[in-house]
ZAPA-850116 format. One record per atom (N, C-alpha, C): atom name; residue number from 0; z negated, y negated, x. Coordinates in nm, 4 decimals, padded with zeros to 6 digits. Each point is the difference from the previous one (the first is absolute). Last residue first. Layout:
<pts>
+----+-----+----------+----------+----------+
!  a !   k !       pz !       py !       px !
+----+-----+----------+----------+----------+
! CA ! NUM !        Z !        Y !        X !
...
+----+-----+----------+----------+----------+
</pts>
This chain:
<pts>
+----+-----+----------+----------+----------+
!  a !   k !       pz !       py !       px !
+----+-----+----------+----------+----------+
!  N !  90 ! -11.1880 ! -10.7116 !  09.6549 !
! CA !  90 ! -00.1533 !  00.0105 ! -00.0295 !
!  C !  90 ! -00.0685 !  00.0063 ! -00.0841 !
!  N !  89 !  00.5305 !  00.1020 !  00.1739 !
! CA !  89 ! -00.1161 !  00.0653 ! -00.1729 !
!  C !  89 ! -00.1458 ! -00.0186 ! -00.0361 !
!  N !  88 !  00.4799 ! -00.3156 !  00.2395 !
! CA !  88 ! -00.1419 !  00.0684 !  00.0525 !
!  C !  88 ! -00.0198 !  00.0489 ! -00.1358 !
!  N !  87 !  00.5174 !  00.0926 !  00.1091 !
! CA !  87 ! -00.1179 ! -00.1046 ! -00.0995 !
!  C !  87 ! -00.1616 !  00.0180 !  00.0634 !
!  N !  86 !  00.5346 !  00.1178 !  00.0985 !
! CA !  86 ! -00.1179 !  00.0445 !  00.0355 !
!  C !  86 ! -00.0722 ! -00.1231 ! -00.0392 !
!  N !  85 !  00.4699 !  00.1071 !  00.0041 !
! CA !  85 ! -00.0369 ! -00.0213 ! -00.1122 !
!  C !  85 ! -00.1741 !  00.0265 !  00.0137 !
!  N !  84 !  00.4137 !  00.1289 !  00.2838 !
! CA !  84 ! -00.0321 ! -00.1058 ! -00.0203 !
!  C !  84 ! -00.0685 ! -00.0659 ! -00.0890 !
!  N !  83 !  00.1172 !  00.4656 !  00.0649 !
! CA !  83 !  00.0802 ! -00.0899 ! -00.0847 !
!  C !  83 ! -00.0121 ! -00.1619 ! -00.0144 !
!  N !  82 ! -00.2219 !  00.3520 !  00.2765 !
! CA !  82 !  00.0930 !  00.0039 !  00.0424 !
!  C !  82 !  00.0978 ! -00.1232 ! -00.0795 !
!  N !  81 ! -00.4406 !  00.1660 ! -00.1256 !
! CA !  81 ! -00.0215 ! -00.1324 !  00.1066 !
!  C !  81 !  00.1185 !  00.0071 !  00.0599 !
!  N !  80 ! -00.0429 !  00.3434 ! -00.3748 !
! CA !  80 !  00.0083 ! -00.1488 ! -00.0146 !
!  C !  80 ! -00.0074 ! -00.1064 !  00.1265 !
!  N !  79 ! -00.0033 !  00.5004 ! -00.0350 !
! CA !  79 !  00.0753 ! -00.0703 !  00.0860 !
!  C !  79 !  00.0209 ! -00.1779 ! -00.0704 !
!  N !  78 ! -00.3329 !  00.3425 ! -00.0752 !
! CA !  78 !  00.0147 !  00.0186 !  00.1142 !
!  C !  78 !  00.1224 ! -00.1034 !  00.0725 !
!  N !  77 ! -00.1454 !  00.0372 ! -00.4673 !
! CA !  77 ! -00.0682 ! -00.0518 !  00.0693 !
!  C !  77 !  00.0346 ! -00.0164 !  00.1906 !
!  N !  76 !  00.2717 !  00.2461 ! -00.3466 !
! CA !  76 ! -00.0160 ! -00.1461 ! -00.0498 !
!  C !  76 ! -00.0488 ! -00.1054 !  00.1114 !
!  N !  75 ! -00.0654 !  00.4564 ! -00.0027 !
! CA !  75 !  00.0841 ! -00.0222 !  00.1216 !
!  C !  75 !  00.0433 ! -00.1481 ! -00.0260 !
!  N !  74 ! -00.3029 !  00.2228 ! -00.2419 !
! CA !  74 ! -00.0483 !  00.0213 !  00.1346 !
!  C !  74 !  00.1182 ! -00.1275 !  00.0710 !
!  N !  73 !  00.0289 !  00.0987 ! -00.4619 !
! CA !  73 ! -00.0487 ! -00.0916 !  00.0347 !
!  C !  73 ! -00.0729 ! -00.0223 !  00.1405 !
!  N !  72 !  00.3069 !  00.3218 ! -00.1542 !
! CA !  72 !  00.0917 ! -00.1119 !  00.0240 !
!  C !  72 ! -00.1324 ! -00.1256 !  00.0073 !
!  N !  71 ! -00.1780 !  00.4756 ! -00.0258 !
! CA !  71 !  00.1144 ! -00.0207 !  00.1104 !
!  C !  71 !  00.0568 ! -00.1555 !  00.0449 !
!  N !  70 ! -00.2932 !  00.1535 ! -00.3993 !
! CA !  70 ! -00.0980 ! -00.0213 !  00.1516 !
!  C !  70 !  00.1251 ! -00.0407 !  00.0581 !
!  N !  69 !  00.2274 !  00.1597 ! -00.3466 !
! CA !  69 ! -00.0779 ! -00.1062 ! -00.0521 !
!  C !  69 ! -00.0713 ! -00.0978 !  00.1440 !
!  N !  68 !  00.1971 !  00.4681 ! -00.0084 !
! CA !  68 !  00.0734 ! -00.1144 ! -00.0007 !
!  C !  68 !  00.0180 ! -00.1760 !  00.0412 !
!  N !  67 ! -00.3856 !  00.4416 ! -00.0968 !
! CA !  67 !  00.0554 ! -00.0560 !  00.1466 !
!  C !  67 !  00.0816 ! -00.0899 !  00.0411 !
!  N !  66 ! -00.0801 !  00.0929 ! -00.4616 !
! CA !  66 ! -00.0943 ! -00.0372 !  00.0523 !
!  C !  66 ! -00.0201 ! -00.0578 !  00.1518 !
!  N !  65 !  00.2997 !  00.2730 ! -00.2483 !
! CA !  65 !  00.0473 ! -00.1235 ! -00.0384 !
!  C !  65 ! -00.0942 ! -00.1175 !  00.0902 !
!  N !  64 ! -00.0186 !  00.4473 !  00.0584 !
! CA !  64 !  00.1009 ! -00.0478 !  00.0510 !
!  C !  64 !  00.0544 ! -00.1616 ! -00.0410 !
!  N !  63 ! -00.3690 !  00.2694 ! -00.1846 !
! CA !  63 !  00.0401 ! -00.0270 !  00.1414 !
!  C !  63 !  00.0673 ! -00.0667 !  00.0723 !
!  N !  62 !  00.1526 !  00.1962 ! -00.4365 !
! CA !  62 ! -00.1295 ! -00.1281 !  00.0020 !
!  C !  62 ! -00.0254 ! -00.0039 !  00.1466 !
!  N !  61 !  00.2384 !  00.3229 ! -00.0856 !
! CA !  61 !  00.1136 ! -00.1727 ! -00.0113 !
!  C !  61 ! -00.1088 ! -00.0917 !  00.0131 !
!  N !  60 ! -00.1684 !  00.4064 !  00.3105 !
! CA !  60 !  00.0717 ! -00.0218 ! -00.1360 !
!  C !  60 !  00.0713 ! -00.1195 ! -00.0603 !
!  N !  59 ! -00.0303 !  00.2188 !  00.5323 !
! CA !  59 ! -00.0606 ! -00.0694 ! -00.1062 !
!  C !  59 !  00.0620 ! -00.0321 ! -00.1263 !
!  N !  58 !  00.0666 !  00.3910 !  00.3263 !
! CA !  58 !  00.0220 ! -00.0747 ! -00.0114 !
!  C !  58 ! -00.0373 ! -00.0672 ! -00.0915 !
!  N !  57 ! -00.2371 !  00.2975 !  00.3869 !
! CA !  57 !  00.1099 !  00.0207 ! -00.1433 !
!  C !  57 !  00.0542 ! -00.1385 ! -00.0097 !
!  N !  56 ! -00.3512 !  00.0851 !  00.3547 !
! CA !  56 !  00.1988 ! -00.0012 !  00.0390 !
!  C !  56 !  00.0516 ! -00.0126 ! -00.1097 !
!  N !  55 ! -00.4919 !  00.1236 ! -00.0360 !
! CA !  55 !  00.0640 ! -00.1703 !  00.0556 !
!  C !  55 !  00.1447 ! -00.0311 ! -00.0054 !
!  N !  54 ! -00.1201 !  00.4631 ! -00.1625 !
! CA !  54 !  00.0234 ! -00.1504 ! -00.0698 !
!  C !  54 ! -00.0359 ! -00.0978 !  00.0726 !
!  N !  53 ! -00.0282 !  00.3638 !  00.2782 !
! CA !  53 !  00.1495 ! -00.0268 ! -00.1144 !
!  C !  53 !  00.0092 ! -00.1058 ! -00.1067 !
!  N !  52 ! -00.3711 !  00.0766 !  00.3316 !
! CA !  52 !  00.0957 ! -00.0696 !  00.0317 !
!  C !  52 !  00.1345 !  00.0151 ! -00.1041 !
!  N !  51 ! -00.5148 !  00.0455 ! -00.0994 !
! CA !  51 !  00.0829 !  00.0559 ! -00.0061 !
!  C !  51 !  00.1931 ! -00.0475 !  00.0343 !
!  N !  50 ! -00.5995 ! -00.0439 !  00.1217 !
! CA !  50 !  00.1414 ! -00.0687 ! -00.0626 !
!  C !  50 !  00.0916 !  00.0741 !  00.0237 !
!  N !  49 ! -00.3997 !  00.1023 !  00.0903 !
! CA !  49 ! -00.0999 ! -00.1101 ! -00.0983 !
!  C !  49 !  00.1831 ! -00.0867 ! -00.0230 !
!  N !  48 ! -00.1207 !  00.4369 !  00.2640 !
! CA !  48 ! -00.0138 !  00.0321 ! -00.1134 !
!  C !  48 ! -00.0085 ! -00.1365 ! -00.1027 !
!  N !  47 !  00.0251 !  00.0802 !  00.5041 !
! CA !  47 ! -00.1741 !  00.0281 ! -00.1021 !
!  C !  47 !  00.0235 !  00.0145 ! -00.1205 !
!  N !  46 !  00.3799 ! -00.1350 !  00.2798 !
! CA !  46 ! -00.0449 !  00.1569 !  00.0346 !
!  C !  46 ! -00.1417 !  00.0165 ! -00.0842 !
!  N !  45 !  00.2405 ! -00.3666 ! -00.0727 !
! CA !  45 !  00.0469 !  00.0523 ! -00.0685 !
!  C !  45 ! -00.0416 !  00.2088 !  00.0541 !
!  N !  44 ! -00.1522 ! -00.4512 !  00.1286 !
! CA !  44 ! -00.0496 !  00.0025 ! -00.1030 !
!  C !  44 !  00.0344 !  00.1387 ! -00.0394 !
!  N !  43 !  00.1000 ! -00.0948 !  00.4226 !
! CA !  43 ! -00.1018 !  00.0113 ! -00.0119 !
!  C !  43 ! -00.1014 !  00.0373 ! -00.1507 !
!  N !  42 !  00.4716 ! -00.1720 !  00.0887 !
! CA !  42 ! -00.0236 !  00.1206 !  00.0748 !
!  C !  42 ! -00.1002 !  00.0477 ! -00.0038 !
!  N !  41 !  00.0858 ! -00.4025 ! -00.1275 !
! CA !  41 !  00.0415 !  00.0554 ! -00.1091 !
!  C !  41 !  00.0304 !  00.1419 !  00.0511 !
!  N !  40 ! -00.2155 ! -00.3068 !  00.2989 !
! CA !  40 ! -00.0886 !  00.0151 ! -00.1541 !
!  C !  40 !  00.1058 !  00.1264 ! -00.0628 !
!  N !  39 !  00.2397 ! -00.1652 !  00.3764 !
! CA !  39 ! -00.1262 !  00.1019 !  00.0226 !
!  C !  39 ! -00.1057 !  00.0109 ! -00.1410 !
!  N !  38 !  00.3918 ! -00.2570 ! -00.0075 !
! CA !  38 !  00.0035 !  00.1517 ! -00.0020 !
!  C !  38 ! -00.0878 !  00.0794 !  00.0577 !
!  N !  37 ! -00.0943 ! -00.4842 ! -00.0368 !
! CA !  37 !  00.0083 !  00.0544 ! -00.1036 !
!  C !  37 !  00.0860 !  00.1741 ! -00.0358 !
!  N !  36 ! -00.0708 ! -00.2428 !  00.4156 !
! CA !  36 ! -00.1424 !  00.0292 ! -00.0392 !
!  C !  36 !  00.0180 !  00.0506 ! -00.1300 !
!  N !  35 !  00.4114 ! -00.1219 !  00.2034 !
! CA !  35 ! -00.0499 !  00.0856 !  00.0982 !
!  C !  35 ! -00.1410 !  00.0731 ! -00.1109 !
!  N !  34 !  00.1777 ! -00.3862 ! -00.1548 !
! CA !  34 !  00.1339 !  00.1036 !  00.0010 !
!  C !  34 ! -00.0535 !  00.0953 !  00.0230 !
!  N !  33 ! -00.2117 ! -00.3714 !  00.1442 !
! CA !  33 ! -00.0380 !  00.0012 ! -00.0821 !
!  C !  33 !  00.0431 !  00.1350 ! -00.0798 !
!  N !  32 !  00.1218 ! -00.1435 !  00.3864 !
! CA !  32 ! -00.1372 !  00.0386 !  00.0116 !
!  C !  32 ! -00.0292 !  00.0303 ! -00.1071 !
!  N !  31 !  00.4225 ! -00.2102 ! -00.0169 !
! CA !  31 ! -00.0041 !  00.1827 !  00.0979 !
!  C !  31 ! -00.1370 ! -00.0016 ! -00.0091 !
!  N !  30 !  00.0287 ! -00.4450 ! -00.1172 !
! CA !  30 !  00.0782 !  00.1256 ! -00.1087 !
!  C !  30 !  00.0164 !  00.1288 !  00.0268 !
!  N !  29 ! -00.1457 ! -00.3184 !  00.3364 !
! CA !  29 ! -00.0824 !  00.0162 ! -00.1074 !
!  C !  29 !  00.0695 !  00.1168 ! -00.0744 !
!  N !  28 !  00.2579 ! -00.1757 !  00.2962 !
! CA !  28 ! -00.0956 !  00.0983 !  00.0716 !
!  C !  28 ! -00.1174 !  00.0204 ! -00.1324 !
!  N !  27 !  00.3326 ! -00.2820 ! -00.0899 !
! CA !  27 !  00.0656 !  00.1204 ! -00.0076 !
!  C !  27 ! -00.1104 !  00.0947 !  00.0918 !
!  N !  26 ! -00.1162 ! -00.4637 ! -00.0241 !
! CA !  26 !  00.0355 !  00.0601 ! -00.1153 !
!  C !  26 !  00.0320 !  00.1393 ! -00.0299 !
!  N !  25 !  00.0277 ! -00.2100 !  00.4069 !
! CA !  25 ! -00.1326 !  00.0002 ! -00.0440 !
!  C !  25 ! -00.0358 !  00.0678 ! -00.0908 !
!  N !  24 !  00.4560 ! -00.1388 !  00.1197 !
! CA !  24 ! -00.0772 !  00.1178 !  00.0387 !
!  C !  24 ! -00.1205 !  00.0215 ! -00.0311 !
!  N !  23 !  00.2169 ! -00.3595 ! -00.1944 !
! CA !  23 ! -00.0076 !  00.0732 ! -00.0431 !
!  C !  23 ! -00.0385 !  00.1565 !  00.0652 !
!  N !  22 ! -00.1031 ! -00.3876 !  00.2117 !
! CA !  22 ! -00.1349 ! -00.0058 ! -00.1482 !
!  C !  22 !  00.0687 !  00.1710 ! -00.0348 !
!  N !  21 !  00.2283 ! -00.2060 !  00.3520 !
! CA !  21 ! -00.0925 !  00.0880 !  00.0616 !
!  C !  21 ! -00.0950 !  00.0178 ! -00.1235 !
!  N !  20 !  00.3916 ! -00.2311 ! -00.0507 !
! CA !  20 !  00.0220 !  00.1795 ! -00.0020 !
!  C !  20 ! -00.1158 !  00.0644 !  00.0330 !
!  N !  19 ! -00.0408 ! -00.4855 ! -00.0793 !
! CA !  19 !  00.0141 !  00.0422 ! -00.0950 !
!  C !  19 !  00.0432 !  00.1899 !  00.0274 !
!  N !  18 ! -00.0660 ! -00.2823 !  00.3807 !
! CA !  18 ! -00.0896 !  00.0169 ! -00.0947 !
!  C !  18 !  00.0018 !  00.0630 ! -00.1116 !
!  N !  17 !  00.3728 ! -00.1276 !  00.2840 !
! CA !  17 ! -00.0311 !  00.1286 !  00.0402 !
!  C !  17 ! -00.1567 !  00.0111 ! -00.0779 !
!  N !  16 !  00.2950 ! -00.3147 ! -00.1722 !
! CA !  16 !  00.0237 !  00.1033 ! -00.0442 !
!  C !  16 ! -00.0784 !  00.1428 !  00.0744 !
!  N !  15 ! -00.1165 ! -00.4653 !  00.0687 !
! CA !  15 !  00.0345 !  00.0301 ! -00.1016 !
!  C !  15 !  00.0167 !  00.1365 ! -00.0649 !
!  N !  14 !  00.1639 ! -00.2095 !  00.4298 !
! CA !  14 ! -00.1593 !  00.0812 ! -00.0187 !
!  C !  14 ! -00.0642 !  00.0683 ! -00.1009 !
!  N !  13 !  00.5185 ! -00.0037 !  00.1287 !
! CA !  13 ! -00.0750 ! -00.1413 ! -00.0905 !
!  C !  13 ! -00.1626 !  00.1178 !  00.0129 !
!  N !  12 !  00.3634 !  00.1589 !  00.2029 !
! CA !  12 !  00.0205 ! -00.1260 !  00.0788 !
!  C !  12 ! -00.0850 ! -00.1073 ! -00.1418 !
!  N !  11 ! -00.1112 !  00.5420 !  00.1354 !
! CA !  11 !  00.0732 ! -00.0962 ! -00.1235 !
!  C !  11 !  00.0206 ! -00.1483 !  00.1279 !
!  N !  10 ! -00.2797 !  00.3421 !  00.1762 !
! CA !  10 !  00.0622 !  00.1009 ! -00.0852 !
!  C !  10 !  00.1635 ! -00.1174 ! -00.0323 !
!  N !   9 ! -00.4954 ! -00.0464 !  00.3575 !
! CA !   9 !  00.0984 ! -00.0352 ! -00.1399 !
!  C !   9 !  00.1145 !  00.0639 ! -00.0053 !
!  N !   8 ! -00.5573 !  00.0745 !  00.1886 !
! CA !   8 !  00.1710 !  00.0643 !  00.0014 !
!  C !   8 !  00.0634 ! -00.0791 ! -00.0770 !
!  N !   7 ! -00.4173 ! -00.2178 !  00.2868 !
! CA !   7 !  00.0354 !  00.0308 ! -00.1633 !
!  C !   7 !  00.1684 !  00.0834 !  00.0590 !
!  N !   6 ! -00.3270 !  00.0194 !  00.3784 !
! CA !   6 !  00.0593 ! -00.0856 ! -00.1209 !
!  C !   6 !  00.0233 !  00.0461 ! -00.0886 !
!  N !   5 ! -00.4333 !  00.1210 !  00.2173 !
! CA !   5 !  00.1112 ! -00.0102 !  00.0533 !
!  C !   5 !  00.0877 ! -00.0860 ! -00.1056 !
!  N !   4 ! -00.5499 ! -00.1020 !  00.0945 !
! CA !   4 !  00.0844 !  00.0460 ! -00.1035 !
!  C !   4 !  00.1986 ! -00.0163 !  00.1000 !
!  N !   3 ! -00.3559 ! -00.1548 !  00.2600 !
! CA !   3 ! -00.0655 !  00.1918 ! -00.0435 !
!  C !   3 !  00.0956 ! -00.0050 ! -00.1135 !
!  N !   2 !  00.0155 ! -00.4077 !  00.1235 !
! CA !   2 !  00.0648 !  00.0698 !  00.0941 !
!  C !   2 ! -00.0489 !  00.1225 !  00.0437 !
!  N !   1 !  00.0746 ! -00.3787 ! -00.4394 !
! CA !   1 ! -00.1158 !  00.0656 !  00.0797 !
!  C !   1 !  00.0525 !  00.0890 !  00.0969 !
!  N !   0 !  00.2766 ! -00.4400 ! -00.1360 !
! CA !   0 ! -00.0191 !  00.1382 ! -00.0430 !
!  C !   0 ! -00.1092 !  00.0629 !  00.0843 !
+----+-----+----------+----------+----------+
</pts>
């Protein structure tokens, strides 16, 4: 081990796992940045006049809704296929 780098924190008794929490922190620091920047737009938009926060908030129509549905189960289709054991190369 390089002896300018301190140690690794482990968390888990499977390394494994302390990797995988450190992706999903990773993860979760993104999503707040992201969280963060997009109420600033929609703060920004909505003081100039270029969005009207009540209908963001409304609620989407059936169509919409069907639409979002739709996006939804194939997001997550995707997202968790490599869980189901079933991971195919897509080259």
């Amino acid at each position: 081990m390089n002896q300018n780098q301190p140690d690794e924190q482990i968390f888990f008794n499977d390394p494994a796992l302390d990797r995988a929490f450190g992706v999903v922190m990773a993860l979760a620091t993104e999503v707040y940045v992201l969280k963060d920047r997009q109420t600033a737009l929609e703060r920004i938009l909505s003081r100039n006049g270029l969005l009207d926060l009540e209908l963001l908030d409304a609620e989407p129509s059936e169509e919409e809704r069907l639409n979002s549905k739709s996006d939804r189960e194939q997001f997550v289709y995707h997202l968790m296929q490599s869980l189901t054991g079933k991971q195919v190369s897509k080259g």
